[in-house]
C-alpha positions as CSV (number, residue, x, y, z in Angstrom):
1,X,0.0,0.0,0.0
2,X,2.8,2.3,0.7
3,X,4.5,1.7,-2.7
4,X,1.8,3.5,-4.5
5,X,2.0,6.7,-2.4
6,X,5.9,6.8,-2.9
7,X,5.3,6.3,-6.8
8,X,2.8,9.1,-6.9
9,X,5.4,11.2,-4.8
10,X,8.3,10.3,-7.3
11,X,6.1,11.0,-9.9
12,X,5.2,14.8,-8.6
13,X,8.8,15.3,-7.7
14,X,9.8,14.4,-10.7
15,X,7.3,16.6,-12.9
16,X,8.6,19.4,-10.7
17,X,12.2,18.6,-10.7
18,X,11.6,19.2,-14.6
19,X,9.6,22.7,-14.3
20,X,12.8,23.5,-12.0
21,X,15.1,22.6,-15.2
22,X,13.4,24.7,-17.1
23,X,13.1,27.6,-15.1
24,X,16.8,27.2,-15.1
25,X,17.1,27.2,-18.4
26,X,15.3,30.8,-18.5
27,X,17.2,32.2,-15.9
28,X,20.3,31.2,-17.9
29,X,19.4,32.8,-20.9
30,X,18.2,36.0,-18.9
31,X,21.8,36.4,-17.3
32,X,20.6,36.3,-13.8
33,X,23.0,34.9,-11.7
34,X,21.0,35.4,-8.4
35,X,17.8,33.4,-9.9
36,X,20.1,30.8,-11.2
37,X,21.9,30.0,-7.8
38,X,18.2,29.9,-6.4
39,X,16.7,27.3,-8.4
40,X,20.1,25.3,-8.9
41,X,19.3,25.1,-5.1
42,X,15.6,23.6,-5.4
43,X,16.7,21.7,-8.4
44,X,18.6,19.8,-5.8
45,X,16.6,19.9,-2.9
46,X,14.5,18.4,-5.1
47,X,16.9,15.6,-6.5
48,X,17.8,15.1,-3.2
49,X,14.4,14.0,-2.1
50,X,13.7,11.7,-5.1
51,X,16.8,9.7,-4.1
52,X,15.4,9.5,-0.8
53,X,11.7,7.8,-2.1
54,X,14.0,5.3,-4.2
């Protein structure tokens, strides 16, 4: 019963590990070094908790 929850947890982190990338992207392109720093930081919060469900 528990594997379903983590799955469905994985699968949100996931989705927003991606809108993180792309944010990243953006700031990148904009040459905002504050912004990038910032979601380079979520980005791996993020990572950090998918490892963790796996």
């Amino acid at each position: 019963m528990n594997a379903p929850i983590q799955q469905s947890q994985a699968d949100i982190l996931s989705r927003l590990y991606d809108m993180k990338q792309k944010q990243l992207e953006r700031a990148i392109q904009q040459d905002n070094p504050f912004r990038c720093q910032v979601l380079t930081a979520e980005a791996d919060a993020i990572s950090n908790a998918l490892k963790s469900l796996r």
